[in-house]
N, C-alpha and C positions, 0 to 999 in steps of 0.2 A: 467654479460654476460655469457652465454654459450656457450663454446668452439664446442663443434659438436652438434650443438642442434637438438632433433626429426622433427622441422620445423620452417624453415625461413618464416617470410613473409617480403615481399618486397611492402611497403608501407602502411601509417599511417592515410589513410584516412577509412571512416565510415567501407569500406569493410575488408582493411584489418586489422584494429583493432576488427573485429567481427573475425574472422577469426583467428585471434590470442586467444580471447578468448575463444572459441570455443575447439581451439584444444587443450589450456592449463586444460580445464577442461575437456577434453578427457582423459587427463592424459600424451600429450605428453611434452617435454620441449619446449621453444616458445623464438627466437629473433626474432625482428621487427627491422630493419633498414626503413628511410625515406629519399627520397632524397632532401628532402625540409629543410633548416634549421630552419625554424619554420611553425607548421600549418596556413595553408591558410584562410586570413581573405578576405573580410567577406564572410559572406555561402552565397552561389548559391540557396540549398536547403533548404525548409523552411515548407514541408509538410510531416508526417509521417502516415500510414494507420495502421489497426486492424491488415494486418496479420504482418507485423514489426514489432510491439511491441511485437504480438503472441512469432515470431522467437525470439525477445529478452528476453522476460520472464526468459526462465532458466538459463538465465548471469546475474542473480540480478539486474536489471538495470532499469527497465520500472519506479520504482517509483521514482529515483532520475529524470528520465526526466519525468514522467508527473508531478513531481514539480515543472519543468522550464518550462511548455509547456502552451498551451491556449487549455481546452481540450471542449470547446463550444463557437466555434470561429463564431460572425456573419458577413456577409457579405453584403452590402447594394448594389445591381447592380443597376449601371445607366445606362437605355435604352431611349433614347432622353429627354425630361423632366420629365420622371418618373425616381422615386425611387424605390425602392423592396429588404424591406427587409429579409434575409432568414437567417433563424438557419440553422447555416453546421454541429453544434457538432453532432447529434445524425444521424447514418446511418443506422438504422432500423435491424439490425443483434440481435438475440439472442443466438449466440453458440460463443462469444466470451465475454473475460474480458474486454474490450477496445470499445464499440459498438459506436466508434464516430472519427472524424476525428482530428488529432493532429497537433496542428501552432506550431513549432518548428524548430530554426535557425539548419542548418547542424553543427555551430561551437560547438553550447551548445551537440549537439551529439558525436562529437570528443572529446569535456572535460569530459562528462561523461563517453565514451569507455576508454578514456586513464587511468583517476583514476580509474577505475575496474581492467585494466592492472597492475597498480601499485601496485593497493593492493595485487594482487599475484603475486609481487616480479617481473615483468616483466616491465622492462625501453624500452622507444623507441629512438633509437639510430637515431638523428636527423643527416640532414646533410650528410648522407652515400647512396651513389647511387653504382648501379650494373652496372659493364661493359664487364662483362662478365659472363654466366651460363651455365651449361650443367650438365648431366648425364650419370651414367652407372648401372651395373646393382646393384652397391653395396649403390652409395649415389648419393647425387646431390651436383652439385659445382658450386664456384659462387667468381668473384672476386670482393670488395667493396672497393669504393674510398673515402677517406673523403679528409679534407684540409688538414692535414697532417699524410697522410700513405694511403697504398694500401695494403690491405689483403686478402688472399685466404682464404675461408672457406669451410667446406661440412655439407652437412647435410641430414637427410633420406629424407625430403620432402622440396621443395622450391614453397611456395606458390606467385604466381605474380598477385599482387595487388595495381600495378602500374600504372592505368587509360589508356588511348586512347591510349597515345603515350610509349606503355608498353615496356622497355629493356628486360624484363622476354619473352613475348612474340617474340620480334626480336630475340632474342639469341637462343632461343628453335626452331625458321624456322618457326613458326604459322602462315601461311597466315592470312590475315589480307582485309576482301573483301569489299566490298561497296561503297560507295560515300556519297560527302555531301549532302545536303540538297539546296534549292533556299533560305531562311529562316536562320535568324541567331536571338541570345535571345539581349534584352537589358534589362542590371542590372542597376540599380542606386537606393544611400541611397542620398536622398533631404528634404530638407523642403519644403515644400509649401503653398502660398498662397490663397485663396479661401476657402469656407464652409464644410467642410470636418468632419463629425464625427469622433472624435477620438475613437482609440480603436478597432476600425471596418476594416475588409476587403473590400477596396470598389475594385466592377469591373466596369469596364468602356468597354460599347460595343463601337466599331468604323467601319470603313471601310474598315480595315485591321485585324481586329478580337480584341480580347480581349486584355484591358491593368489592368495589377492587382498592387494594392496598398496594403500594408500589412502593418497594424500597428507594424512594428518587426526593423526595419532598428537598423542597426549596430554602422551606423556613422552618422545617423541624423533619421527623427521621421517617417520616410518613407520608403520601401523597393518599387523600381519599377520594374515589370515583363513584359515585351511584347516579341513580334516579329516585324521583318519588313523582308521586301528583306536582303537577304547576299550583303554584298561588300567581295566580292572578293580578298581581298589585301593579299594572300599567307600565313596567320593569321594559328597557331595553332588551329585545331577542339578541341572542349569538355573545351578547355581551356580560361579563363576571355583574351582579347586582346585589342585592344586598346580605351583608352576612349571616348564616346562619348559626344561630345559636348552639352552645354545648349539649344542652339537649335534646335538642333534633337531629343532631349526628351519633349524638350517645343512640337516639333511637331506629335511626339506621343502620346499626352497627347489631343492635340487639334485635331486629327482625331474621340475622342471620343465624348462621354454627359459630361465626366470631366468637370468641371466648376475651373478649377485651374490653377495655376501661376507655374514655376520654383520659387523656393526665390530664394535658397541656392542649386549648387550639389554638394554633400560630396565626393561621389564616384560614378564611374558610371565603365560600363565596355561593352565588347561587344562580345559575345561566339557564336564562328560559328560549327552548327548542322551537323551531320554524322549519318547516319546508317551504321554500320559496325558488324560486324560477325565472331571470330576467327576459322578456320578451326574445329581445336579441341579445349577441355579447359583442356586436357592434353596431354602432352607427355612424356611419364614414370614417373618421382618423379618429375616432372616439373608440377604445376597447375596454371592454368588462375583462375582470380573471377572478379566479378564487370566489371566495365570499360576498364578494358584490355579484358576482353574476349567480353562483346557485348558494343555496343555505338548506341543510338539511341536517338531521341527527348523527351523531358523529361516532354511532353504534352500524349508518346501514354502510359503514364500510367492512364490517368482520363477515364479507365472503371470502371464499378462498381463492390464494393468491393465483391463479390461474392466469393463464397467459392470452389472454380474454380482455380485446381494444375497453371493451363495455364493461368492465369487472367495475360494481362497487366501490369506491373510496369513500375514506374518511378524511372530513372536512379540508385540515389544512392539507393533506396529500394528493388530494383534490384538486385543491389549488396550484401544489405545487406540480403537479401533472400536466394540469389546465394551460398552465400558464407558456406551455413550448409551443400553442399557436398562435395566439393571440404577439408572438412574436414573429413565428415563423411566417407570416403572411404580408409584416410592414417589412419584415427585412428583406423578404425578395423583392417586394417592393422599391425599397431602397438602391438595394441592387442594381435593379433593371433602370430606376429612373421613369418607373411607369406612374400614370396618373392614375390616385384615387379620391376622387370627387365625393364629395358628402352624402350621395345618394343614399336613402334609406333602404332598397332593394339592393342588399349583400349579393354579391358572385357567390353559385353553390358551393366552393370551395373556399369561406369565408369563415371565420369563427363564428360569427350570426347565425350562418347556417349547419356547418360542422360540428361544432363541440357542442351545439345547447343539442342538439342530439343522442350526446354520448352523457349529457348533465342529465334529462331527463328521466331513465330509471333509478338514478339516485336519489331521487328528488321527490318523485312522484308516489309517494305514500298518503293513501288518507286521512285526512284529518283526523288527529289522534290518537296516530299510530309511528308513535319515535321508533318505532321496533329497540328499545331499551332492551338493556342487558337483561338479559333472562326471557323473553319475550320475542316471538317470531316476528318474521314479517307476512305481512298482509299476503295470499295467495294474490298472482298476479304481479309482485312487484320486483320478480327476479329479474336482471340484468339482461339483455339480449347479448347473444353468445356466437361466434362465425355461422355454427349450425342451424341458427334463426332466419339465415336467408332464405327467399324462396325457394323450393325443392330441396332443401339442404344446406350443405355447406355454401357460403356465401361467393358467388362469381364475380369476376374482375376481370373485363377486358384484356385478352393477355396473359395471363395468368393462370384461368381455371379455376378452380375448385379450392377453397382455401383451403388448409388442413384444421382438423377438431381444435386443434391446439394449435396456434399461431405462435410463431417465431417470435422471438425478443424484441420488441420496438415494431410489431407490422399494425401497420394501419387497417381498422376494421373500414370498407366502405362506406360513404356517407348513405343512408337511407332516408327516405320522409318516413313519418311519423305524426298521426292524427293525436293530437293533446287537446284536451278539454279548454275552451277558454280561445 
């Protein structure tokens, strides 16, 4: 462990272990405390895109997961009594190494973030939650609680990558805006009965929109994805809550052309949806990433993969996207040995004011409106695109005219943007 280390992060899911490595090959030092005494089984998430992998490329890491991964996964949709089968691997890109979509549990992505961390000498300190943070103009402070002891620490940078219900962000005063959703997700790992090819992602159209089957389950040979209406019952957002019964999934299953049974449910869970928006994603040596700074339905990532700064994601890829400024901007920092002061007015080239920019079309859905599988999004809520700058394609100093289709890794310009509130 490191006594005053160059950066805390403050949790140990996909975000903040990118974020950790990230900054340790910045060349800063890196503790990770988790408040979770072991990671969270089973994954929520189970689908990773070209530009993810892109972002992970330079953390060594893409080939140990595309060894766990299914990287030409097919899909067999059932729309009344037809069948339809479709290749998802391959997504028509040629300016990336990766040009296809990735079936991948979020858990096998925390095992491979974590031994990366390991390897360079970095431990995650399970079981240690924050209760308290703040800042001045020389470090950032933070008290951590485990089972037995409470410690004050400081450190140059305190990264909070601590999901929805973020202490990083409460401690720091981040407003925290939006509301739920009418729509809530239902997980379950089941066996089932009926004619079902293995192997395959089947989708099942219904009357409630889409139910997905993933050959991937954790604790039995099934992974189940839908929506339905939220119940209401005062349930943590973003977070797995209470189990849903055999028969609620049975009747999930049976709003579609599924032709199958419950056997067996292993697990099942039920997570109710939030768009939400932190004011800033910094304040001074304090930084938001992932799910502590945006929270939104984890369906308004299925645009396409398009080479597009502003493209949609889905939640934890999001995160893990999010997460290369909110590094990028302490490590030059570090670097240079320049002072940053705790002031609440961010430099425009700040992740305060940079990324909650590019968070905002993702986010920004009316109440009400998960855009759940089977279900559009609101007119209005599509992503801004190079071509969205004034007169056209978007200008940069220097540079000119971006092109329709932006290069691998280019930065769309920072713009303002009027948001409600």
């Amino acid at each position: 462990m490191t006594n005053r280390p160059d950066v805390l992060v403050v949790g140990a899911g996909p975000t903040g272990l990118t974020t950790a490595l990230q900054a340790h090959d910045h060349g800063a030092t890196v503790r990770v405390v988790e408040r979770r005494p072991e990671a969270f089984r089973p994954s929520r998430a189970m689908i990773m895109h070209p530009r993810t992998l892109e972002s992970l490329r330079p953390l060594g890491v893409t080939d140990r997961l595309l060894d766990r991964a299914d990287r030409a996964p097919l899909a067999e949709l059932h729309i009344g009594r037809r069948q339809v089968l479709a290749q998802l691997g391959e997504v028509g890109l040629h300016d990336t190494a990766f040009p296809h979509l990735t079936l991948l549990p979020q858990a096998y992505v925390e095992e491979v973030l974590a031994d990366a961390l390991a390897h360079r000498g970095v431990r995650i300190e399970r079981g240690v939650e924050v209760v308290d943070a703040s800042a001045d103009d020389d470090a950032a402070h933070a008290t951590l609680r485990s089972a037995d002891r409470v410690e004050e620490t400081a450190c140059r940078f305190l990264a909070g990558c601590d999901g929805p219900a973020s202490a990083v962000r409460t401690e720091a005063g981040i407003a925290w805006r939006g509301a739920g959703y009418t729509e809530e997700v239902v997980l379950a790992d089941l066996e089932l009965d009926g004619h079902l090819a293995p192997g395959v992602l089947h989708v099942g159209v219904g009357r409630a929109g889409l139910v997905f089957l993933f050959a991937l389950g954790e604790c039995a040979t099934w992974r189940l994805l839908a929506t339905r209406p939220a119940h209401d019952d005062g349930g943590a957002f973003g977070q797995p809550g209470a189990e849903v019964p055999v028969a609620d999934v049975q009747d999930v299953l049976d709003a579609t052309a599924l032709d199958v049974t419950v056997g067996e449910l292993r697990w099942s869970a039920r997570v109710r949806l939030q768009h939400r928006l932190a004011d800033t994603f910094r304040r001074g040596r304090l930084f938001l990433a992932g799910d502590a700074a945006h929270a939104h339905s984890p369906r308004r990532g299925a645009g396409h993969e398009r080479r597009d700064p502003g493209r949609r994601e889905p939640g934890v890829e999001a995160g893990l996207r999010r997460s290369e400024r909110p590094v990028q901007r302490p490590a030059g920092l570090l670097r240079r040995g320049a002072p940053t002061g705790g002031a609440p007015g961010a430099r425009p080239d700040s992740p305060g004011v940079l990324r909650r920019g590019v968070g905002e079309p993702a986010v920004g859905v009316p109440a009400g409106h998960a855009a759940a599988p089977g279900r559009s999004c609101p007119a209005g809520a599509r992503a801004p695109t190079a071509a969205d700058g004034p007169g056209g394609p978007a200008a940069v100093p220097g540079m000119g005219a971006l092109p329709q289709q932006p290069a691998v890794g280019h930065r769309h310009p920072a713009r303002r943007r009027a948001t409600p509130g």
